[in-house]
PAMARBA-903972 format. One record per residue (C-alpha): residue number from 1; residue in three letters; x, y, z. Coordinates in Angstrom, 3 decimals. Each point is the difference from the previous one (the first is absolute). Layout:
REM residues N
   resi   resn         c1         c2         c3
    NUM    ALA          X          Y          Z
...
END
This chain:
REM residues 280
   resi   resn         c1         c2         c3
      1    UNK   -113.289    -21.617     39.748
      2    UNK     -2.456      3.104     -0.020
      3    UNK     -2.106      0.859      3.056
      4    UNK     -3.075     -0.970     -1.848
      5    UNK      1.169     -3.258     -1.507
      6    UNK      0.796     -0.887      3.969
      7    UNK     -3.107      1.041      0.925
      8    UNK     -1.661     -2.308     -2.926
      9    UNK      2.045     -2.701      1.335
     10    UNK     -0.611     -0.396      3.720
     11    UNK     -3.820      0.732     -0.629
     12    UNK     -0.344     -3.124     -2.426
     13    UNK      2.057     -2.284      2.805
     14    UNK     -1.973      1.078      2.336
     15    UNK     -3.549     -1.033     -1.454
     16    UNK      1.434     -3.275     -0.221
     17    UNK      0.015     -0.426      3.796
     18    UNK     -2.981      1.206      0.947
     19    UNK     -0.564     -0.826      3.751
     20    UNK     -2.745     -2.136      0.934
     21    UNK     -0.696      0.715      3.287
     22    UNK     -1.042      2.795      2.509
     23    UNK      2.699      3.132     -0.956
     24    UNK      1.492      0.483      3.403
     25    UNK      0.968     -4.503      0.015
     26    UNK      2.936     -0.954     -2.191
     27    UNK     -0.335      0.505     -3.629
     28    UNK     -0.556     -3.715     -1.583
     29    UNK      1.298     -0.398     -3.294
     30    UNK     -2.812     -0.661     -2.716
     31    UNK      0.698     -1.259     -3.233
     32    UNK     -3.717     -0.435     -1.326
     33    UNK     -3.059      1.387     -0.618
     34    UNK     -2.764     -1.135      1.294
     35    UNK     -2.217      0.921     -2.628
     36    UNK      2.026     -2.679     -2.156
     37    UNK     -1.247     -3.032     -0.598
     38    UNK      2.113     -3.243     -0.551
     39    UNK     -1.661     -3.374     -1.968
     40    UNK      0.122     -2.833      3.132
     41    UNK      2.980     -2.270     -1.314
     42    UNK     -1.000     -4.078     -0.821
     43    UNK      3.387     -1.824      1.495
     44    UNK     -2.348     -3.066      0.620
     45    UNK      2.805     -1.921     -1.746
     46    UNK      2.284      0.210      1.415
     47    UNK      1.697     -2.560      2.658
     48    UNK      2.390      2.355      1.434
     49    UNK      1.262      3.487      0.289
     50    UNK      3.022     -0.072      2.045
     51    UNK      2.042      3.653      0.789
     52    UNK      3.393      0.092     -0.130
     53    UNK      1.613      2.549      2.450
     54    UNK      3.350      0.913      1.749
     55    UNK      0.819      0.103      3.793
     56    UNK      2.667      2.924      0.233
     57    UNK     -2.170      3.286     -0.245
     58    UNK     -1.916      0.587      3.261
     59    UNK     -2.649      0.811      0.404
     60    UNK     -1.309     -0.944     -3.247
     61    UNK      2.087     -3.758     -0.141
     62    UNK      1.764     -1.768      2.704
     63    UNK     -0.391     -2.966      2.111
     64    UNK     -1.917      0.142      3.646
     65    UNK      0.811     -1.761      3.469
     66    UNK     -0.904     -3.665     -1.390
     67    UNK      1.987      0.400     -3.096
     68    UNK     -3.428      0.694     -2.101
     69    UNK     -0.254      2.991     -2.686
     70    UNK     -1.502      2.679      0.882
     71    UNK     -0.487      4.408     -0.462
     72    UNK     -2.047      2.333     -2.061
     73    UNK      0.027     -2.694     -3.125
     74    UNK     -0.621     -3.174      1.578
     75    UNK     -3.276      1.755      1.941
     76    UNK     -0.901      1.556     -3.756
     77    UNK      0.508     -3.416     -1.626
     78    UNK     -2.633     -1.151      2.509
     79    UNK     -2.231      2.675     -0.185
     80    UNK      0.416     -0.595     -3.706
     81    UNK     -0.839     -3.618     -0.599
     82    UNK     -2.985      0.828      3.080
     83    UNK     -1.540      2.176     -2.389
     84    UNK      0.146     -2.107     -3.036
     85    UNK     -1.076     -3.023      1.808
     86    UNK      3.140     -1.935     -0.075
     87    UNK      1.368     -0.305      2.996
     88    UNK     -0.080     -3.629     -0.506
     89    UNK      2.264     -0.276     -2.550
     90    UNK      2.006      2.824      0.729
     91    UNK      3.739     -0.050      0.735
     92    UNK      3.369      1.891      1.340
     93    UNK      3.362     -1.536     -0.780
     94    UNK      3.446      2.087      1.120
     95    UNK      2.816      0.041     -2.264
     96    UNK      3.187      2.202     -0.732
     97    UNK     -0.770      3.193     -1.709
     98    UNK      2.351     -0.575     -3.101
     99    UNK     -2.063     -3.156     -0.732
    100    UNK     -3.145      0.753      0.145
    101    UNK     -0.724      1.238     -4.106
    102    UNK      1.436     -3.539     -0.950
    103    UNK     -2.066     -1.532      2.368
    104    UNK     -3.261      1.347     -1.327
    105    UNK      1.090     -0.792     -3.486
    106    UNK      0.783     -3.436      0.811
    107    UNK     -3.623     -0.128      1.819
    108    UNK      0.890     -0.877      3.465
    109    UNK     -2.244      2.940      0.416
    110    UNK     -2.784      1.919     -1.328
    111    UNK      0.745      3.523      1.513
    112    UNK      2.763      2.233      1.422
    113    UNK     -0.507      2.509      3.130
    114    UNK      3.435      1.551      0.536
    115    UNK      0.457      3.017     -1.140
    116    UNK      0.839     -0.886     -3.894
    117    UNK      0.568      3.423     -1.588
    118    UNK     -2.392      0.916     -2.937
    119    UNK      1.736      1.130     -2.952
    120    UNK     -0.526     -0.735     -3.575
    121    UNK      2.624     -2.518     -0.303
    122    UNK     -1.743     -1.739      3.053
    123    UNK     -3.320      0.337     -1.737
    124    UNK      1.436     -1.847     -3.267
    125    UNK      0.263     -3.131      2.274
    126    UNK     -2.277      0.385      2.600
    127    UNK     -3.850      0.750      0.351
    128    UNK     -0.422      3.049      3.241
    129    UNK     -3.240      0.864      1.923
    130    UNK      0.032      3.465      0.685
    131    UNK      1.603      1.969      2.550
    132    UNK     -1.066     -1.380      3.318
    133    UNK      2.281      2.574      2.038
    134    UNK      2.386      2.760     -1.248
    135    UNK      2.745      1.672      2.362
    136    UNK     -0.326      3.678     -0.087
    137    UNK      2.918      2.429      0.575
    138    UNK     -0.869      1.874      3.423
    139    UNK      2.120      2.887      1.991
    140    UNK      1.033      0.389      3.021
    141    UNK      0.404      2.299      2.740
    142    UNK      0.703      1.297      2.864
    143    UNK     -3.644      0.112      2.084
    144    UNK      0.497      3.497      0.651
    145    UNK      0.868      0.778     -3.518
    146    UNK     -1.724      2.667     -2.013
    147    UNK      0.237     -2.057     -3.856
    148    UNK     -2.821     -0.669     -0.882
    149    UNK     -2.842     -0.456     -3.027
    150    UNK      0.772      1.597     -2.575
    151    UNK      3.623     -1.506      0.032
    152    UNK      1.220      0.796     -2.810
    153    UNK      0.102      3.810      1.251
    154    UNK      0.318     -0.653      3.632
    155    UNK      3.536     -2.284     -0.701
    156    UNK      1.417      2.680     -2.124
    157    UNK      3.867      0.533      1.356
    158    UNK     -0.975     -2.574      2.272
    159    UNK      2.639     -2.684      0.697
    160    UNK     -1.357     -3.232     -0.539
    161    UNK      1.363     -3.348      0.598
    162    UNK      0.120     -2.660     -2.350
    163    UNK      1.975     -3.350     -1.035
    164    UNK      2.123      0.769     -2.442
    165    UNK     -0.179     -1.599     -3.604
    166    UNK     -3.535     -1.221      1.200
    167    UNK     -3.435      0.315     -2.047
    168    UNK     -0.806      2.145      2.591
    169    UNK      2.736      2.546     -0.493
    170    UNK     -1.059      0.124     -3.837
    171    UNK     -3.796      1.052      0.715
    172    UNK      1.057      2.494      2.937
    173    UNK      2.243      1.896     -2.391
    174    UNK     -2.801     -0.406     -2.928
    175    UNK     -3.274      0.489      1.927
    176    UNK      1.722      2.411      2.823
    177    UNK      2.742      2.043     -2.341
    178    UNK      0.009      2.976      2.580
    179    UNK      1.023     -2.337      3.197
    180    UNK      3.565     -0.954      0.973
    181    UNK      0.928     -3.312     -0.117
    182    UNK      2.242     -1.281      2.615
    183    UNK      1.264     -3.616     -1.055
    184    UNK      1.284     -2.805      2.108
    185    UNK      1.317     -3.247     -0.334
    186    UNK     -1.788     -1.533      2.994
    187    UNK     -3.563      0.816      1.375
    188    UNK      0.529     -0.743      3.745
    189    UNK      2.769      3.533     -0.997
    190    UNK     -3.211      1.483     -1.492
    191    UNK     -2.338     -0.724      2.766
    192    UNK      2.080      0.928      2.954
    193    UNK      0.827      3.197     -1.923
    194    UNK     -3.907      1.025     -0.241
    195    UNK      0.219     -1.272      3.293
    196    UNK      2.234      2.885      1.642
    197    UNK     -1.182      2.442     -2.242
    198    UNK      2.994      0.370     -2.677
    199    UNK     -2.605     -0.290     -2.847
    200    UNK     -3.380      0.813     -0.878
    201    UNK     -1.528     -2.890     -1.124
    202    UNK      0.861     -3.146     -1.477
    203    UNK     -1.918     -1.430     -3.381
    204    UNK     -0.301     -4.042     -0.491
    205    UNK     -2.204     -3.049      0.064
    206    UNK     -3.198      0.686      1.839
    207    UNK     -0.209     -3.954      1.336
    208    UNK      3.779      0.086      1.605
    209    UNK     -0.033      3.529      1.364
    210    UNK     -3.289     -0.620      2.017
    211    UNK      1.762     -3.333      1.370
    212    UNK      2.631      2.505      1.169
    213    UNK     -2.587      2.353      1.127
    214    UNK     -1.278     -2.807      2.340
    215    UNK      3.497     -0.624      0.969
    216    UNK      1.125      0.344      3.398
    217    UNK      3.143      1.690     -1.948
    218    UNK     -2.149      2.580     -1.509
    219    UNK     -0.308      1.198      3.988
    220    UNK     -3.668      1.701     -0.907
    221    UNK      1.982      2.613     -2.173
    222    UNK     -1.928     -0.129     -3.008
    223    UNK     -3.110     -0.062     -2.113
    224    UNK     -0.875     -0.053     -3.446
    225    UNK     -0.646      2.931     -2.059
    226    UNK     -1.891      0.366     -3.152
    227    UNK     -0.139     -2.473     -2.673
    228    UNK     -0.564     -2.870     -0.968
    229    UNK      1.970      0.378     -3.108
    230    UNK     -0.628     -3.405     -2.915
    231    UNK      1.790      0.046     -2.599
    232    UNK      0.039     -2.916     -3.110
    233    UNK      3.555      1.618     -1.152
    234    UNK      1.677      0.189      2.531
    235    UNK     -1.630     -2.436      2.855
    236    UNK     -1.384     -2.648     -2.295
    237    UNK     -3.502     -1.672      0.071
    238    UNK      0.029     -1.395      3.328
    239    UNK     -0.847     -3.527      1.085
    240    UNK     -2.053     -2.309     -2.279
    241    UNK     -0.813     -4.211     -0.083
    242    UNK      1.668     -1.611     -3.152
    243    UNK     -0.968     -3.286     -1.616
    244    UNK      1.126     -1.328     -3.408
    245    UNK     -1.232      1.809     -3.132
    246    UNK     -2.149     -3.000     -0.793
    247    UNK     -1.689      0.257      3.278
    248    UNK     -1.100      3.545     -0.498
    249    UNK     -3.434     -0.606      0.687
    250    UNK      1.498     -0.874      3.927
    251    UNK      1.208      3.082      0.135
    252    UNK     -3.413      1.662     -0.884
    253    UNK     -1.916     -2.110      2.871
    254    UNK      2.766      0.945      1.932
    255    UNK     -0.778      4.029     -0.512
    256    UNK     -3.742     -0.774      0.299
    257    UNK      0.751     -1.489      3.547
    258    UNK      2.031      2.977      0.837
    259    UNK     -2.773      2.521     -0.907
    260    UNK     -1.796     -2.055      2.176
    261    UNK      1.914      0.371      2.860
    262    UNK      1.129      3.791     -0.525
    263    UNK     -3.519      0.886     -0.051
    264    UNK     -1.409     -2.135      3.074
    265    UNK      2.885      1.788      2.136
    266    UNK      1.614     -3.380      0.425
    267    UNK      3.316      1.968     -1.584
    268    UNK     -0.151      2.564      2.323
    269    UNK      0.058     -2.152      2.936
    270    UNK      2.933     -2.043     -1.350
    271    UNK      1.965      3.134     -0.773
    272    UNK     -0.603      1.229      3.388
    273    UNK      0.993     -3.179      1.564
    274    UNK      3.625      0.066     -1.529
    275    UNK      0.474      3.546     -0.331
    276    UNK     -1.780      1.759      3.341
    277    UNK      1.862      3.237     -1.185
    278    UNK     -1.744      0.124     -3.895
    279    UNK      2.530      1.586     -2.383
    280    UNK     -2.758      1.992     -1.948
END
């Protein structure tokens, strides 16, 4: 891909995520603008809006002490049904990930939070609110390493990590044509390499790297460089609440409730909460 078509790129992912707070806090993703304004939804009719939702994908889904959901979703779900004054009729039920489509099509539910991908053959059957959070691409480095902004000069002939066959390897070698990807079957092989030095950097999913970061297996190696790097081809659209087509007008109070919330910093301090190192 040409320099400039790069360039083009990483500037229109980053608007996306414009922080929210102070510059020298973490970066908190934002999704809307708050100059938009969203019609207030009438769900009056309804007798119950119960979320359907996973337990295997900390910290976003997964069971606490006392057996009771909880994570990132469960809290949003609350904050959620707080903001469209609905608490009182508002539900979470777990079940397995491979039935939870049928289950909102047979209507033991009214909503899915877990991580459904968005794709057009999803949106044939199924009515999405918009993105609610996105994972961004992010590198890393050694702390005392040089790489930084603007990377797609400063990784040229640099050797750069990456799992092989992965989305991830895809955009480096699109977006970052001049680096040198290093693949590897495993990433604990990729992270203790960065580790001790035998490569440059490694390029991959913002959200897991900064749970290694925060590791006590990262040792304090490492920081993130640059970025972060969105990307609809090659990362998909992120995480979004689905409902039946029929109930599309859900979906819609849904987003207006999660305007609401981005806007009032109620996001931020949910996001900061489950992820104390931010991967934008």
């Amino acid at each position: 891909m040409p320099i400039k078509s790069v360039i083009v790129a990483v500037l229109l992912c980053l608007a996306s995520v414009l922080p929210t707070i102070a510059q020298e806090g973490p970066t908190i993703p934002q999704y809307w603008d708050e100059r938009e304004r969203l019609p207030a939804p009438d769900i009056s009719a309804l007798e119950r809006v119960r979320f359907l939702t996973t337990n295997d994908f900390p910290p976003f889904n997964y069971l606490d002490e006392a057996g009771r959901p909880a994570g990132f979703h469960v809290e949003l779900v609350r904050l959620i049904c707080a903001e469209l004054d609905i608490s009182d009729i508002c539900q979470i039920q777990v079940i397995p990930w491979d039935e939870l489509e049928e289950a909102l099509g047979a209507r033991r539910g009214e909503a899915v939070i877990a991580g459904l991908a968005v794709t057009a053959e999803t949106r044939d059957r199924l009515a999405f609110t918009r993105s609610y959070l996105r994972f961004p691409a992010r590198f890393i480095v050694q702390r005392g390493s040089p790489l930084t902004e603007p990377l797609h000069q400063s990784v040229a002939d640099r050797r750069v990590g990456v799992l092989e066959g992965s989305a991830h390897e895809a955009m480096l070698r699109d977006y970052f044509g001049a680096a040198r990807p290093v693949t590897y079957s495993r990433q604990s092989w990729m992270m203790r390499d960065l580790r001790e030095g035998r490569i440059d950097a490694v390029f991959g999913d913002g959200m897991r790297l900064s749970f290694w970061l925060a590791d006590a297996a990262a040792e304090n190696c490492c920081r993130f460089a640059g970025g972060p790097y969105l990307s609809a081809e090659f990362l998909g659209l992120g995480l979004a609440i689905a409902t039946r087509r029929e109930d599309e007008p859900l979906a819609r109070a849904f987003d207006y409730a999660l305007r609401e919330i981005s806007v009032s910093g109620r996001f931020a301090e949910l996001y900061l909460r489950h992820f104390p190192i931010g991967f934008y």
